[in-house]
C-alpha positions as CSV (number, residue, x, y, z in Angstrom):
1,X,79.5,6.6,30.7
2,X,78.0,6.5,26.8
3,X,79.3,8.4,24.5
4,X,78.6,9.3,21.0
5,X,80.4,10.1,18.1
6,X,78.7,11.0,15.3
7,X,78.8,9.1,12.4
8,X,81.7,7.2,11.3
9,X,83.0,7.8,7.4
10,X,83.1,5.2,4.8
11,X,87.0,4.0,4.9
12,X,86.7,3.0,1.4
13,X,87.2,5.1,-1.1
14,X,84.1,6.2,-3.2
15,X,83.5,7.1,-6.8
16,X,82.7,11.4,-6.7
17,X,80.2,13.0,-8.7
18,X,79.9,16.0,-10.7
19,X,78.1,18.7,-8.5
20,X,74.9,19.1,-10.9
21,X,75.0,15.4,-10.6
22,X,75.1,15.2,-6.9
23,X,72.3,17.8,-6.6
24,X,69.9,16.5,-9.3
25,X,70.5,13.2,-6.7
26,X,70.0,15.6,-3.2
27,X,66.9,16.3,-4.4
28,X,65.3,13.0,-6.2
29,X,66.2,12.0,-2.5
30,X,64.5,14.1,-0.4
31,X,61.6,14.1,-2.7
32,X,61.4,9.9,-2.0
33,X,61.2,10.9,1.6
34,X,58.4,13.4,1.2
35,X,56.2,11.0,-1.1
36,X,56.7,8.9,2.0
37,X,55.3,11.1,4.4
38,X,52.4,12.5,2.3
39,X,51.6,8.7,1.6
40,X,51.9,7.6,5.2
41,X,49.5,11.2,6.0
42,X,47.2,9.7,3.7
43,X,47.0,6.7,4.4
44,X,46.5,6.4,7.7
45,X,43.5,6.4,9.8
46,X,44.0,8.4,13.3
47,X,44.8,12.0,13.6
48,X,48.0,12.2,15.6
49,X,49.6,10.8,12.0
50,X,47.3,12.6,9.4
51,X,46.6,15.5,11.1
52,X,49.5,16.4,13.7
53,X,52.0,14.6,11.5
54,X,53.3,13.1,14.1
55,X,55.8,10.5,12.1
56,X,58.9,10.1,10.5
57,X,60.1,8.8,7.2
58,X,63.9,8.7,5.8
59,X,66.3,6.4,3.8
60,X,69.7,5.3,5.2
61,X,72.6,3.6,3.4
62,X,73.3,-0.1,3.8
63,X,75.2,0.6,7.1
64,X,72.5,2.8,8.7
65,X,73.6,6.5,7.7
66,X,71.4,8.7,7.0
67,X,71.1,10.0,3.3
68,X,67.7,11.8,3.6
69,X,64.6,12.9,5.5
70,X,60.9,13.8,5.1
71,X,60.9,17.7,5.9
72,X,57.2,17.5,6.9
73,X,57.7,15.1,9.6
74,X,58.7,15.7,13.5
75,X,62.2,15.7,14.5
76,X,61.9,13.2,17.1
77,X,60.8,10.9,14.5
78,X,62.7,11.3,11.6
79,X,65.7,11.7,13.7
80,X,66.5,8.7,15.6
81,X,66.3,6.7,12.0
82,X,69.9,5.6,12.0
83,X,69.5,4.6,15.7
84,X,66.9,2.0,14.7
85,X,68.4,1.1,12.0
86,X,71.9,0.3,14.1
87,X,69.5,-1.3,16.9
88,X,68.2,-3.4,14.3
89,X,71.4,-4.4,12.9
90,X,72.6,-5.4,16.3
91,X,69.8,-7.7,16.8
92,X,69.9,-9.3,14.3
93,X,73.6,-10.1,14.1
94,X,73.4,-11.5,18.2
95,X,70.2,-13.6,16.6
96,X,72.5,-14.5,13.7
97,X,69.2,-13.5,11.4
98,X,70.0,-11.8,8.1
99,X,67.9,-9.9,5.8
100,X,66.5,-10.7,2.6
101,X,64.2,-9.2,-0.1
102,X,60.8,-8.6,0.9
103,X,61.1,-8.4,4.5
104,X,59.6,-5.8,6.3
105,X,60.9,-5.1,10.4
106,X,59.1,-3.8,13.1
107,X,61.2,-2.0,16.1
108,X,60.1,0.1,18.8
109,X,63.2,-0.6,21.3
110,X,63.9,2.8,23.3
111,X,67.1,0.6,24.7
112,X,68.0,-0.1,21.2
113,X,67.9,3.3,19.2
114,X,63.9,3.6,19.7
115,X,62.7,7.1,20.5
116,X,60.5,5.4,23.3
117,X,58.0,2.2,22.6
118,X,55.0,3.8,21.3
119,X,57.1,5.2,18.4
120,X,56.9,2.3,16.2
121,X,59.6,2.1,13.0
122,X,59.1,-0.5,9.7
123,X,61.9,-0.9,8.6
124,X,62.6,-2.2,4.8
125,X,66.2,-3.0,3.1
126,X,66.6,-2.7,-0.1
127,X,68.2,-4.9,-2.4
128,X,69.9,-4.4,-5.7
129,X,69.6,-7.7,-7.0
130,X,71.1,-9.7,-4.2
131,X,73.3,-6.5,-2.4
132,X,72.0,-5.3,0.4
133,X,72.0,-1.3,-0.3
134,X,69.8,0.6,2.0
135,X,66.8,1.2,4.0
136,X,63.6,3.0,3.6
137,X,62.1,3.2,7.0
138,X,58.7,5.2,8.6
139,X,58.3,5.8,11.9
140,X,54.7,6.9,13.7
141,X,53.5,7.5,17.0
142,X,50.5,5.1,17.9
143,X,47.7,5.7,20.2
144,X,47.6,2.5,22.3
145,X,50.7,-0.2,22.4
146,X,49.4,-2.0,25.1
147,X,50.6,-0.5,28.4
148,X,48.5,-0.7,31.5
149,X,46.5,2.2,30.9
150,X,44.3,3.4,27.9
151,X,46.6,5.2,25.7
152,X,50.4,5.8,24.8
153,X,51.2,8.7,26.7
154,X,50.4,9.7,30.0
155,X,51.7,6.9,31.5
156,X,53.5,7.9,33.8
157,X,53.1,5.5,36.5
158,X,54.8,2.7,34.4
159,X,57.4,1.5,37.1
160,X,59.9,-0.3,34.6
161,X,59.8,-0.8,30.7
162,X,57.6,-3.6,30.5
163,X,54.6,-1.8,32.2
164,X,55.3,0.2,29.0
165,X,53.3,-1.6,26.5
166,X,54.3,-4.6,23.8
167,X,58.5,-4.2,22.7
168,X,58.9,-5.1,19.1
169,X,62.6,-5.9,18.9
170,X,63.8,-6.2,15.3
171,X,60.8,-8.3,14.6
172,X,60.6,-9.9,11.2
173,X,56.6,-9.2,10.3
174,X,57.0,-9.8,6.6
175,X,59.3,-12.4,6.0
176,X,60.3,-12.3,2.5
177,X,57.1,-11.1,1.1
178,X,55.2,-13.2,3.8
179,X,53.1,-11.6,6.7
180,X,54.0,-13.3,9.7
181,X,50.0,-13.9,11.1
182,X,51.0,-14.7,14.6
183,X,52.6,-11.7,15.2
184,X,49.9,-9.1,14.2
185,X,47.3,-11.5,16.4
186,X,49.6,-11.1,19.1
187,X,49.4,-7.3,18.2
188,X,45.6,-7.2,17.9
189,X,44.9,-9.3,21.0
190,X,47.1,-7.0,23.0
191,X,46.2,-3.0,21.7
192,X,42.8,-1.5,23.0
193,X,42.4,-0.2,19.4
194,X,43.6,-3.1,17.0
195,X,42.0,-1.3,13.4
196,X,43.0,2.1,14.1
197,X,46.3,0.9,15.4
198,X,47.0,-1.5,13.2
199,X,45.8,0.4,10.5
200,X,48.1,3.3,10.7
201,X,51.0,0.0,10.9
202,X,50.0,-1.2,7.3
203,X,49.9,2.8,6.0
204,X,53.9,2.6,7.6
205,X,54.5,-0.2,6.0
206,X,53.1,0.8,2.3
207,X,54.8,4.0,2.6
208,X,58.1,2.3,3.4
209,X,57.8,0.3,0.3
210,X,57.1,3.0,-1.9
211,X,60.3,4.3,-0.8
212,X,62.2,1.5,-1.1
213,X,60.9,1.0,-4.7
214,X,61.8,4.7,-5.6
215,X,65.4,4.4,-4.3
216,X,66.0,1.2,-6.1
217,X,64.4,3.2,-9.2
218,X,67.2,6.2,-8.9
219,X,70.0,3.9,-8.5
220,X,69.0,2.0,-11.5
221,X,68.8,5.3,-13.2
222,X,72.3,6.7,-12.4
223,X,73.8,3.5,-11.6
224,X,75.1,2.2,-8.1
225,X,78.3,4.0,-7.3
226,X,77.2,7.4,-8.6
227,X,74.3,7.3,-6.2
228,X,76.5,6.3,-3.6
229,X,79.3,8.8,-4.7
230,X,77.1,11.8,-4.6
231,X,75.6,10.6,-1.0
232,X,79.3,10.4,0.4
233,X,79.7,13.8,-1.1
234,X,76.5,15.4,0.5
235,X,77.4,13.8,3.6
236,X,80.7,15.8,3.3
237,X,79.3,18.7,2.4
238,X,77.2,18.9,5.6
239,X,79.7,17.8,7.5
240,X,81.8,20.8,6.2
241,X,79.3,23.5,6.7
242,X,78.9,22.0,10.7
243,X,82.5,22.3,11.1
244,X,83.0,25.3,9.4
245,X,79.6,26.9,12.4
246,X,81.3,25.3,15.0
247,X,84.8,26.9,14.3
248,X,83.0,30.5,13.8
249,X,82.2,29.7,18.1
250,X,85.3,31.2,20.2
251,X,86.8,28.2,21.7
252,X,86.1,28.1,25.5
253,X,83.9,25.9,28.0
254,X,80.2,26.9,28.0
255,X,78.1,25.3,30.6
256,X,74.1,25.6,31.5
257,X,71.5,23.6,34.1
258,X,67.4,23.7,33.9
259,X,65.3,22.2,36.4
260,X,62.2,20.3,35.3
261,X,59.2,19.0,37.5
262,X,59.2,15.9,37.5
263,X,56.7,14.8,40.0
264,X,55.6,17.5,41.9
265,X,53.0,15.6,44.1
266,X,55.3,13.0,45.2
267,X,56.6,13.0,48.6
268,X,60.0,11.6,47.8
269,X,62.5,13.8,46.5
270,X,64.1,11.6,44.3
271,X,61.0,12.2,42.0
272,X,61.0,16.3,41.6
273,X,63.1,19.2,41.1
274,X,65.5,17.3,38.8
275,X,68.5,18.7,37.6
276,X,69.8,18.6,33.8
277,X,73.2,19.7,33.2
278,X,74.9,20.7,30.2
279,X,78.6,21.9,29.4
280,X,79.5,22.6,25.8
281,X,83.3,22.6,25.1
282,X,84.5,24.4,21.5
283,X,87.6,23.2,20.3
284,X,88.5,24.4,16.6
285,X,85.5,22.7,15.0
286,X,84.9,19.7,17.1
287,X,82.1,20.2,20.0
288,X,81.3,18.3,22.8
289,X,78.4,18.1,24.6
290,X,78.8,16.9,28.5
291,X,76.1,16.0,30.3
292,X,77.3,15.3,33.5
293,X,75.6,16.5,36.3
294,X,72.2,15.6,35.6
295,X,70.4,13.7,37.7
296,X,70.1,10.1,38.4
297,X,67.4,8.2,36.6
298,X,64.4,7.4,38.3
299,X,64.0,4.0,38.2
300,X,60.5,3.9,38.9
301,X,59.2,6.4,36.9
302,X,59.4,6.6,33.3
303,X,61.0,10.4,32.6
304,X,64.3,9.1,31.7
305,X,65.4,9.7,28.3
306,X,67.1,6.6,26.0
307,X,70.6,8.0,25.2
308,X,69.8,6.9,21.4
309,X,66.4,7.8,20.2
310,X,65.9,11.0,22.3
311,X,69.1,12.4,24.1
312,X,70.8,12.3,21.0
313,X,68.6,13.7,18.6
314,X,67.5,16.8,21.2
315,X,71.4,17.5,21.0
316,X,71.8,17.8,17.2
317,X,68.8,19.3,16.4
318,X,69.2,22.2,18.5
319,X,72.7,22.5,17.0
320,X,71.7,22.0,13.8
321,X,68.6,24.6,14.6
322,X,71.2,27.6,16.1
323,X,74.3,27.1,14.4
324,X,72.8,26.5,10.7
325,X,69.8,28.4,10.3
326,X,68.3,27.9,7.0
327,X,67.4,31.7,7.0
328,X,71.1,31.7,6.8
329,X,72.4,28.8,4.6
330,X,69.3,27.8,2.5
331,X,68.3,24.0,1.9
332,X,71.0,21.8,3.7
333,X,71.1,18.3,3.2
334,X,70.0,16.6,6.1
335,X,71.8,13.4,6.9
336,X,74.3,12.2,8.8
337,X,77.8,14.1,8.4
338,X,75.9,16.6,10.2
339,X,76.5,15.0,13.5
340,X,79.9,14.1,12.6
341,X,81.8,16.7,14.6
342,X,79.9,16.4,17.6
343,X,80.4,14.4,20.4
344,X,77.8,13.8,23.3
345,X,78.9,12.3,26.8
346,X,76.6,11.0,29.5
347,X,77.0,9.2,32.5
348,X,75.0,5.9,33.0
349,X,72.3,5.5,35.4
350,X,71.2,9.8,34.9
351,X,68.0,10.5,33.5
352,X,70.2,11.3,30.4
353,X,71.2,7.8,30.0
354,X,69.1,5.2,32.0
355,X,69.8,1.4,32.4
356,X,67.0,-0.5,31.5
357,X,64.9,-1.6,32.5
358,X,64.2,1.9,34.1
359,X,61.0,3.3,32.2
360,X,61.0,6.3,29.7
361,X,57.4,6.2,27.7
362,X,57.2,9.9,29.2
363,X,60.7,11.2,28.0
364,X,59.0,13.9,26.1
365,X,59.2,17.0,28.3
366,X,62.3,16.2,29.8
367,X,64.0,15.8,26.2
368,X,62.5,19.4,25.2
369,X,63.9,20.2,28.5
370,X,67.4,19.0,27.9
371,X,67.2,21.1,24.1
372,X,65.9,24.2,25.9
373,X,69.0,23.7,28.2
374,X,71.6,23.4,25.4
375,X,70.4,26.4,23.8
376,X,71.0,28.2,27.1
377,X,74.4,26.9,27.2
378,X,75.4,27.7,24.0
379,X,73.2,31.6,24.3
380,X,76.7,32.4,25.8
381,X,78.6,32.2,22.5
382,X,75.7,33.0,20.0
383,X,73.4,35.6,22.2
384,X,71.9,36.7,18.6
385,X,71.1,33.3,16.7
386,X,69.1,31.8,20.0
387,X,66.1,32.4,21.5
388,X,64.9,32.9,25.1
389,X,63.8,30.3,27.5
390,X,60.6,28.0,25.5
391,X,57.3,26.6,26.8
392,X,57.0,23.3,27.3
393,X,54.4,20.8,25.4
394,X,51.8,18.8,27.6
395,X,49.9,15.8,26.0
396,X,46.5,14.4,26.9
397,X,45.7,10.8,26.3
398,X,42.0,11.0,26.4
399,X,40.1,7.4,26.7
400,X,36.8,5.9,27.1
401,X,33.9,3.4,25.6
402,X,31.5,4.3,22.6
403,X,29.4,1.6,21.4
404,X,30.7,-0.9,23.4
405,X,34.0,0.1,21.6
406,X,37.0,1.3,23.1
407,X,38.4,5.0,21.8
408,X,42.0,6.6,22.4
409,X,42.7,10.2,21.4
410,X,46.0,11.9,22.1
411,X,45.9,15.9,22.3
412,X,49.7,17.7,21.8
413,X,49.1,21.4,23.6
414,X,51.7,23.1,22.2
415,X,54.0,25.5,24.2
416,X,55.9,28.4,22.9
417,X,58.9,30.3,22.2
418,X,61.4,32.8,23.8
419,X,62.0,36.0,22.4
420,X,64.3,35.9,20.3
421,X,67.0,39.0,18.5
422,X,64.7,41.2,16.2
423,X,61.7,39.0,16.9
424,X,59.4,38.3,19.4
425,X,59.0,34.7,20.2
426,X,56.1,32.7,18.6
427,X,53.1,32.0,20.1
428,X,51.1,28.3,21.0
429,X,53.3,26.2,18.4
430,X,55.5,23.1,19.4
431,X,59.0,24.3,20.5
432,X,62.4,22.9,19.5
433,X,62.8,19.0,18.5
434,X,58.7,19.0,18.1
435,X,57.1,20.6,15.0
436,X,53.6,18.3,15.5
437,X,50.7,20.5,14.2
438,X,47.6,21.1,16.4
439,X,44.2,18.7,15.8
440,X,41.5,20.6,13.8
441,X,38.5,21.4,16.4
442,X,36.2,19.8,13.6
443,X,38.3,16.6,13.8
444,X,37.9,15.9,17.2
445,X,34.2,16.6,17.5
446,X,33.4,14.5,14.4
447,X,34.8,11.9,16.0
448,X,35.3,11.8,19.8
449,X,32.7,12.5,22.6
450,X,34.6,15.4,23.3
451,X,33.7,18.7,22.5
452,X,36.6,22.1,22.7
453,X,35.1,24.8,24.8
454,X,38.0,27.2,24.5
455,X,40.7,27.8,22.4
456,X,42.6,31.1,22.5
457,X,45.6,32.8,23.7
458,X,46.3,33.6,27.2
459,X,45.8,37.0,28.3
460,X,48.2,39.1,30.9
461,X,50.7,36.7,30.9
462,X,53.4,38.1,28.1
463,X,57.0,37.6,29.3
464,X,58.6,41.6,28.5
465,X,61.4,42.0,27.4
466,X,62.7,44.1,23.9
467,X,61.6,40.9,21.7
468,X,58.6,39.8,24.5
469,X,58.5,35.9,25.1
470,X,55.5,34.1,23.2
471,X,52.4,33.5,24.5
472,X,50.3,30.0,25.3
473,X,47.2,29.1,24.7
474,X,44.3,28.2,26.8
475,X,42.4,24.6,26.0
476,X,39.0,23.7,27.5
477,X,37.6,20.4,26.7
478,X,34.0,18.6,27.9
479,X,33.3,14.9,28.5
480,X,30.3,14.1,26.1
481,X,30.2,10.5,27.5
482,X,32.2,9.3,31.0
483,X,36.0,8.3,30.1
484,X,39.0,9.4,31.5
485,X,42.6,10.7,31.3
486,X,46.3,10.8,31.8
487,X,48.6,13.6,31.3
488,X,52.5,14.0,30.6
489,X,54.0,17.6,31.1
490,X,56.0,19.8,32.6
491,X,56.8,23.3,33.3
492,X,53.8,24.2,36.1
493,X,56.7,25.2,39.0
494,X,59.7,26.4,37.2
495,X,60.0,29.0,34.2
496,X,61.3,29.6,31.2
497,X,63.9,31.7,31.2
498,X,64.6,34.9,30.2
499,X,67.5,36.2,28.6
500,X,70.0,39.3,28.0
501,X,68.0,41.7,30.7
502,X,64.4,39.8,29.3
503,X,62.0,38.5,32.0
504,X,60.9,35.2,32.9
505,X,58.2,33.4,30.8
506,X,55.1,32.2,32.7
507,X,54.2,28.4,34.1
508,X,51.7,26.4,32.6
509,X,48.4,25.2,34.5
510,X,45.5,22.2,34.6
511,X,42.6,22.6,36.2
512,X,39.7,19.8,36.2
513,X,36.1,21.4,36.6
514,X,33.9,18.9,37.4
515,X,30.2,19.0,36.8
516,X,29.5,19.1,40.2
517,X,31.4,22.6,40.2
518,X,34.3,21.2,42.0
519,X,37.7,23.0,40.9
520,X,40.6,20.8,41.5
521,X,44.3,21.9,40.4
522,X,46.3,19.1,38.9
523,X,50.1,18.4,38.6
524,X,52.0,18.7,35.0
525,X,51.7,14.7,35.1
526,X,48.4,12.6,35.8
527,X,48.4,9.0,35.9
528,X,44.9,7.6,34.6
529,X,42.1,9.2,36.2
530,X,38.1,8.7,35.3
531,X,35.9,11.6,34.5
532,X,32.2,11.8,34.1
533,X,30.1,13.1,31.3
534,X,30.1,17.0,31.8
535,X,33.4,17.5,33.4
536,X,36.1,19.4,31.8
537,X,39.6,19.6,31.5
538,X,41.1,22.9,31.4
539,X,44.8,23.7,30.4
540,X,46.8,26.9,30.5
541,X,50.0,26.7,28.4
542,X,53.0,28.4,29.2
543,X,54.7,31.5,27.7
544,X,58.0,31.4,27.0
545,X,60.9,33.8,28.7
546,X,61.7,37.7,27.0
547,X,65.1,38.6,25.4
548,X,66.3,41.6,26.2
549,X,65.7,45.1,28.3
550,X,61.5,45.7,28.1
551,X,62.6,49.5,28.5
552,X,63.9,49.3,24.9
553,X,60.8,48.2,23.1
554,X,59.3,50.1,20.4
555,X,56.1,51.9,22.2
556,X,54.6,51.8,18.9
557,X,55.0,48.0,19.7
558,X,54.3,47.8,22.8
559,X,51.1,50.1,22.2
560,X,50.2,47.5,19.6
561,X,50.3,45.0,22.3
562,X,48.0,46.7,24.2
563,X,45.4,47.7,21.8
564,X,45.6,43.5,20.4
565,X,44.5,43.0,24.0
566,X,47.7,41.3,25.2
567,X,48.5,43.2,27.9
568,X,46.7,46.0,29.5
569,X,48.3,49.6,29.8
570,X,49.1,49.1,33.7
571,X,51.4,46.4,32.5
572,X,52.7,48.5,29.3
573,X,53.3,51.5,32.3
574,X,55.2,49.6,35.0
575,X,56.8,46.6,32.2
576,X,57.6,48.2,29.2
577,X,57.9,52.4,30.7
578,X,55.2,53.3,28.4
579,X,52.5,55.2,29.3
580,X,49.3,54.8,26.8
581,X,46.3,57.1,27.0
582,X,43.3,57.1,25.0
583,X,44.6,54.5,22.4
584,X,48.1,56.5,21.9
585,X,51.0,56.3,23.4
586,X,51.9,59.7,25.4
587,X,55.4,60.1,24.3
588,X,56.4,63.1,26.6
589,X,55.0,61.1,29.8
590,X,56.8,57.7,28.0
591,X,59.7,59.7,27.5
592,X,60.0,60.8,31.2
593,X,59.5,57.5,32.5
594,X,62.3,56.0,30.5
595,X,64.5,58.7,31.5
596,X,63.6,58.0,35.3
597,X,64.0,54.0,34.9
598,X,67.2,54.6,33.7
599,X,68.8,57.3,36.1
600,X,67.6,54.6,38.7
């Protein structure tokens, strides 16, 4: 069993600041963490970081809390910072290594507070003369870390963590202001793309200085224990405001299960239709998520999800998402207190919390899963501050030789939302702990032998309800040059679900049209598989579920649909009960149908 706390407090008591003090300091430091992330956009050289912002950038206090967060960057990245921070600590205390100005560590342990390994952090301390003080730390996703196929997602063959790629644990690769050669030649020897990857390392690394620098510049400003004074007073603050949430809830035991895919090609049943549990238990203003119930890991497969790196952060930032809305409160310092009164439990050896070395490169989609499935959980206590069942994500790693030079490109296809109260869910974006931004058409075709066919919304497939469910996109793509392909998904056999009388979203497809004309159907995850120049890859994203009876939509809405080409009027008639005739809606014939519907 793991379980997690939260953050602990301080136990020593701490100087407190005047509150126009502590928020002139809340906002020097978020603005440190979003000079990070626009210097680490600009810096770096592939598009998952510049252009899907795909990164993370935050600084933490000496003992790993966080104090702040870049609000550009993903969730998933900016989120596990204190874990890495802690694994790094750990390592370096069994080690017996300590650190000193100028260092710079690399960590991408998924079994040591890592999101997974091609999520690489660089981690810098910061000194105040010879006191250790802090961290400034980036995080990025990287398009190859030397796993066994091209690429850094889609594996999803890897049978254990080392088939994973290169793990960097707590890895000194500036050693007091010295690069340490051997490692980055170990690095370049071992990635398909050294310069782009190792590129996009040294734009982490700047950027994680810069921060450093600017921290030590605001402490020098205000002086050491007013900085530190106002950061144990935002930390309270947010922790207040969670609490307070939490103990609006109605105490009482709240409990939810989702299935995801898993592998739905494979003949053992171990490897599909896996199960992921969730009971949430309200007591005052503590909450505890249980996650017993889920199912075992697969050890052979890499869809588990580290407890600390993924599980975690999927659990508070759903939380966070429903129970603070910033529609709501306004700006809300993110940092740790906010996880302070919640407590996650998981049984090891589940896909929740799996022993190494069980593989979990591909813990994407189940993570989203596991945060779709607290939501529904907790849509019991809050029906009007969640939203209906979402659409997964799907990511192609797309691979082949230019030039007698090797190329890696990694495509996010978003997914979408449920319905949610008053609004209808949104359509083809990244769902819940993923906010990564789409690749620009002109991007990839400037600089891939790829070229984008098709990209557009889905037709026909709009989940009803009185807020409908959002809609996904389709995605065609053509092979310029032969290459090849893995995928990592899910969400092509079960739906999302809909909610409070709302209908179930729609599945997501892939579909491989070869040149040849051959149409072959694929499964939500694809281990490496070759294409020739002319065939194309064709993906259907899925629409998340409805909220609420469709009988109660506007049909002034629901004729809007119609007319934007959503939906045709058959579906508006036998859906929605709202009968549209030469561009209007008929309201006596609407009228009667509703009446009928509801008599029956």
């Amino acid at each position: 069993m793991h379980e997690s706390k939260g953050s602990n407090r301080r136990q020593q008591p701490n100087m407190r600041v005047d509150p126009i003090t502590g928020a002139v300091i809340q906002g020097a430091l978020e603005s440190i963490a979003i000079e990070m992330g626009h210097k680490l956009m600009r810096m770096s050289y592939s598009s998952i970081i510049r252009e899907s912002e795909d990164f993370g950038a935050a600084l933490t206090d000496a003992e790993g809390r966080q104090l702040c967060e870049c609000k550009m960057s993903t969730p998933l990245q900016s989120g596990p910072i204190p874990g890495y921070v802690r694994g790094i600590r750990k390592r370096f205390e069994v080690r017996g290594d300590v650190f000193r100005p100028g260092d710079v560590i690399m960590h991408n342990d998924p079994y040591g507070g890592a999101s997974h390994g091609p999520d690489v952090a660089f981690c810098v301390p910061v000194f105040d003369g010879n006191e250790l003080i802090g961290f400034s730390v980036t995080t990025a996703h990287h398009l190859d870390i030397g796993a066994h196929t091209p690429g850094s997602c889609g594996i999803v063959d890897a049978v254990d963590a080392y088939a994973e790629g290169l793990q960097f644990k707590a890895i000194k690769v500036i050693d007091q202001g010295r690069r340490n050669d051997a490692v980055w030649e170990i690095m370049r020897d071992n990635i398909r793309i050294p310069d782009l990857v190792v590129g996009d390392m040294n734009a982490q690394i700047a950027a994680a200085q810069i921060g450093a620098q600017r921290y030590l510049d605001l402490v020098h400003r205000y002086g050491r224990p007013t900085v530190s004074g106002a950061s144990e007073d935002l930390m309270d603050y947010s922790e207040r405001l969670m609490r307070g949430a939490i103990r609006d809830i109605p105490d009482g035991t709240y409990a939810a299960e989702t299935f995801i895919d898993g592998y739905l090609d494979d003949p053992d049943p171990a490897r599909r239709d896996l199960k992921i549990a969730v009971t949430i238990k309200i007591s005052g203003d503590q909450l505890t998520v249980d996650l017993t119930g889920t199912s075992p890991q697969v050890s052979d497969r890499p869809i588990n999800l580290p407890f600390e790196g993924t599980v975690d952060c999927a659990v508070w930032l759903t939380l966070r998402s429903i129970l603070l809305d910033s529609t709501v409160y306004g700006n809300i310092p993110q940092n740790s207190g906010l996880t302070r009164p919640i407590t996650i439990v998981a049984p090891k050896g589940t896909l929740a919390n799996p022993i190494f070395p069980a593989p979990v490169i591909a813990r994407f989609c189940p993570g989203n899963a596991l945060a779709d499935t607290v939501m529904k959980a907790l849509a019991q206590a809050v029906p009007h501050q969640v939203s209906a069942g979402i659409g997964n994500l799907r990511v192609i790693a797309f691979s082949g030789t230019a030039a007698e030079q090797p190329w890696v490109h990694m495509e996010i296809l978003e997914g979408s939302y449920g319905g949610r109260y008053g609004l209808d869910g949104m359509d083809t974006v990244d769902t819940l702990y993923a906010n990564t931004r789409n690749n620009p058409i002109e991007d990839i075709e400037s600089h891939l032998p790829l070229r984008v066919n098709r990209y557009e919304l889905r037709e026909s497939v709009v989940a009803p309800g009185e807020w409908r469910g959002g809609i996904g996109s389709v995605r065609e793509f053509t092979y310029l040059t032969d290459g090849g392909f893995s995928v990592e998904g899910d969400g092509q056999k079960y739906r999302p679900w809909g909610f409070a009388g709302g209908s179930d979203g729609y599945p997501g497809e892939l579909t491989m049209l070869t040149k040849a004309g051959t149409r072959v159907s694929l499964p939500s995850k694809v281990p490496y598989q070759k294409a020739k120049q002319g065939d194309r890859l064709l993906a259907y994203g899925p629409s998340g579920g409805g909220y609420g009876d469709p009988f109660h939509r506007d049909p002034a809405t629901v004729l809007d649909n119609v007319l934007d080409g959503l939906f045709p009027p058959e579906i508006a008639r036998e859906h929605y009960g709202v009968v549209v005739a030469g561009g209007a809606v008929d309201v006596a014939a609407t009228e009667s149908l509703r009446k009928a519907h509801r008599a029956s």
